[in-house]
C-alpha positions in Angstrom: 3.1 13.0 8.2 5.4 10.1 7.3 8.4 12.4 7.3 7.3 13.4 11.0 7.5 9.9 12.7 10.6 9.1 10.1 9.1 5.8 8.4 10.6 4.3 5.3 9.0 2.1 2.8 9.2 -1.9 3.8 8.2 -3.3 0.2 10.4 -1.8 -2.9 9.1 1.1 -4.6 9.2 -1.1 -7.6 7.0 -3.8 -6.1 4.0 -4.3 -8.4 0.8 -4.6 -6.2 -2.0 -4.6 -8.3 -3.0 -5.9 -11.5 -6.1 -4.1 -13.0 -7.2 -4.9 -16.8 -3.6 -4.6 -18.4 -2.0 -2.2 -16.3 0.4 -3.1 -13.4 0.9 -0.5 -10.2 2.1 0.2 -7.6 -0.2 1.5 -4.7 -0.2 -0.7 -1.7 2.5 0.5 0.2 3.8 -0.8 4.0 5.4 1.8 6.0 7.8 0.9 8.8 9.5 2.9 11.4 13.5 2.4 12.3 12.1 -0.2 15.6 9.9 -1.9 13.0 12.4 -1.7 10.4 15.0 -3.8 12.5 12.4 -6.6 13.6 11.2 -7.2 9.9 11.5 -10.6 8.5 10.2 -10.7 5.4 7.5 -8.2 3.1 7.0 -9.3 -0.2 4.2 -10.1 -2.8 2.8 -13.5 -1.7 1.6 -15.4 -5.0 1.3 -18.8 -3.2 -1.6 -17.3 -1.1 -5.5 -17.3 -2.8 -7.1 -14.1 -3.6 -9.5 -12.8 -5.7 -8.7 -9.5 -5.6 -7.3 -7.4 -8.3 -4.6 -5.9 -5.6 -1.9 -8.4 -4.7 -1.1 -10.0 -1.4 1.7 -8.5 0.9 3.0 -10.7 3.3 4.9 -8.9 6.3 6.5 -10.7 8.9 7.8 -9.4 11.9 9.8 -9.9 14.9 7.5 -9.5 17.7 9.6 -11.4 20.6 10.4 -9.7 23.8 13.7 -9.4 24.8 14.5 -9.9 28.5 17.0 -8.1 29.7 20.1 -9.9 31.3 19.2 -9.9 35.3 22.9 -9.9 36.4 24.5 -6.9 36.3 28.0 -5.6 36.9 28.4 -3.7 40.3 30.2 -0.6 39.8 33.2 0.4 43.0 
């Protein structure tokens, strides 16, 4: 399904995302596709934030401002 709408991984496949007794994973993943990808800002593990989960917090930011387009445009002869 992923390979269908051709998304990519946002976060590093490295990125540890939960810490469960002693073992660190990787299972929270964030999925983008190429319009997303472009407008992303920032995903990353956010320590700073409280949780009290065993799962980490993700932070993703993105670009969500609309772009007008330029009203004056070139006549063509």
């Amino acid at each position: 399904m992923i390979t269908n709408i051709d998304a990519s991984l946002a976060l590093s496949q490295d990125t540890i995302t939960r810490n469960y007794q002693e073992s660190q994973m990787t299972i929270d993943l964030i999925f983008t596709t190429e319009n997303i990808t472009n407008r992303l800002i920032q995903c990353e593990i956010n320590e700073e934030m409280k949780n009290f989960s065993d799962h980490l917090l993700i932070q993703t930011v993105i670009d969500l401002r609309v772009y007008k387009e330029s009203a004056r445009r070139l006549r063509c002869n």
